[in-house]
N, C-alpha and C positions, 0 to 999 in steps of 0.2 A: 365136784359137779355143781357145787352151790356158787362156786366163781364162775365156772363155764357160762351158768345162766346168767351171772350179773356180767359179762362179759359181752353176752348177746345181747342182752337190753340196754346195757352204755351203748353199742355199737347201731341197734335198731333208732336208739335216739337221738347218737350222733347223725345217722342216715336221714334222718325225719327233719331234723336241723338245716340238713342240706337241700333235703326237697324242700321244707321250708322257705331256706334263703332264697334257692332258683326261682321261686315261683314270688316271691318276693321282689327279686331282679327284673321277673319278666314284666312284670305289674308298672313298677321304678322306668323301664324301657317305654311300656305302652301310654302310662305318662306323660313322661319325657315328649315322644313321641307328639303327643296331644299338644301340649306347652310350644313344641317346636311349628306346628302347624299353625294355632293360633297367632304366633312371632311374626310369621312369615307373611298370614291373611293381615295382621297391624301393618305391617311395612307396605305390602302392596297397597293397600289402603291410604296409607299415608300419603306414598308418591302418588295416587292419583288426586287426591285432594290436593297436589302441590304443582301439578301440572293444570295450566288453565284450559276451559274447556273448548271443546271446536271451534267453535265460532272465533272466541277469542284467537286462537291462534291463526285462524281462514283472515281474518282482522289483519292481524300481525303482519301476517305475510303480503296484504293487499298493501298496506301501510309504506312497507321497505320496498316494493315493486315501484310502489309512486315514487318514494324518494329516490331509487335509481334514477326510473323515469325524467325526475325533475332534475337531477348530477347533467343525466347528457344532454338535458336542453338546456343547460344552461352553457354548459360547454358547447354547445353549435350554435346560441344565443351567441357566444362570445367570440367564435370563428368569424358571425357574419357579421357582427357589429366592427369589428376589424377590417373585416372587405370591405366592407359600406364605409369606414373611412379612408379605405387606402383608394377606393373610387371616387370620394370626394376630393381628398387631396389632389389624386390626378387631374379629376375634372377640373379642378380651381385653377392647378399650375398651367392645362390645356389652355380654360382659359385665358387666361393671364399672358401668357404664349402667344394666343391667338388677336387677342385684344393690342397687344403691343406690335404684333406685324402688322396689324391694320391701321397701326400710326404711322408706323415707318412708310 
């Protein structure tokens, strides 16, 4: 009888051990838990400190529209400074054409 008892009281305090641990773990989890939350508000945090803010980027993007802008004018700047000399050329050769039948 006197093992039976000490049998049951190993076994009640092996049990105690284990609710112990569990509640332990849950504790360890709810932690965790916390640690992972706080990680996650740093990082978000982070990347917004790393991204510039509205304005800057409303900037940005005005910025690269102009320099589009200014790409195709210069490309039709350079169409018609082409035609304004291929009309000069003509007009010269007309010219020149017309000047020397008026000798003839």
């Amino acid at each position: 009888m006197a093992s039976d008892e000490a049998w049951k009281r190993e076994i009640q305090e092996i049990e105690k051990k284990i609710e112990d641990a569990k509640t332990t773990l849950e504790n360890k989890k709810e932690e965790q838990t916390a640690v992972d939350e706080q990680h996650e508000k740093l990082q978000e945090a982070k990347e917004q400190r790393s991204k510039p803010p509205a304005p800057v980027l409303i900037l940005h993007t005005m910025v690269d529209a102009h320099r589009k802008h200014i790409q195709v004018a210069e490309f039709e700047f350079d169409l018609l400074y082409k035609d304004a000399l291929k009309i000069a050329k003509d007009a010269m050769f007309l010219t020149r054409s017309m000047s020397s039948d008026e000798e003839d």
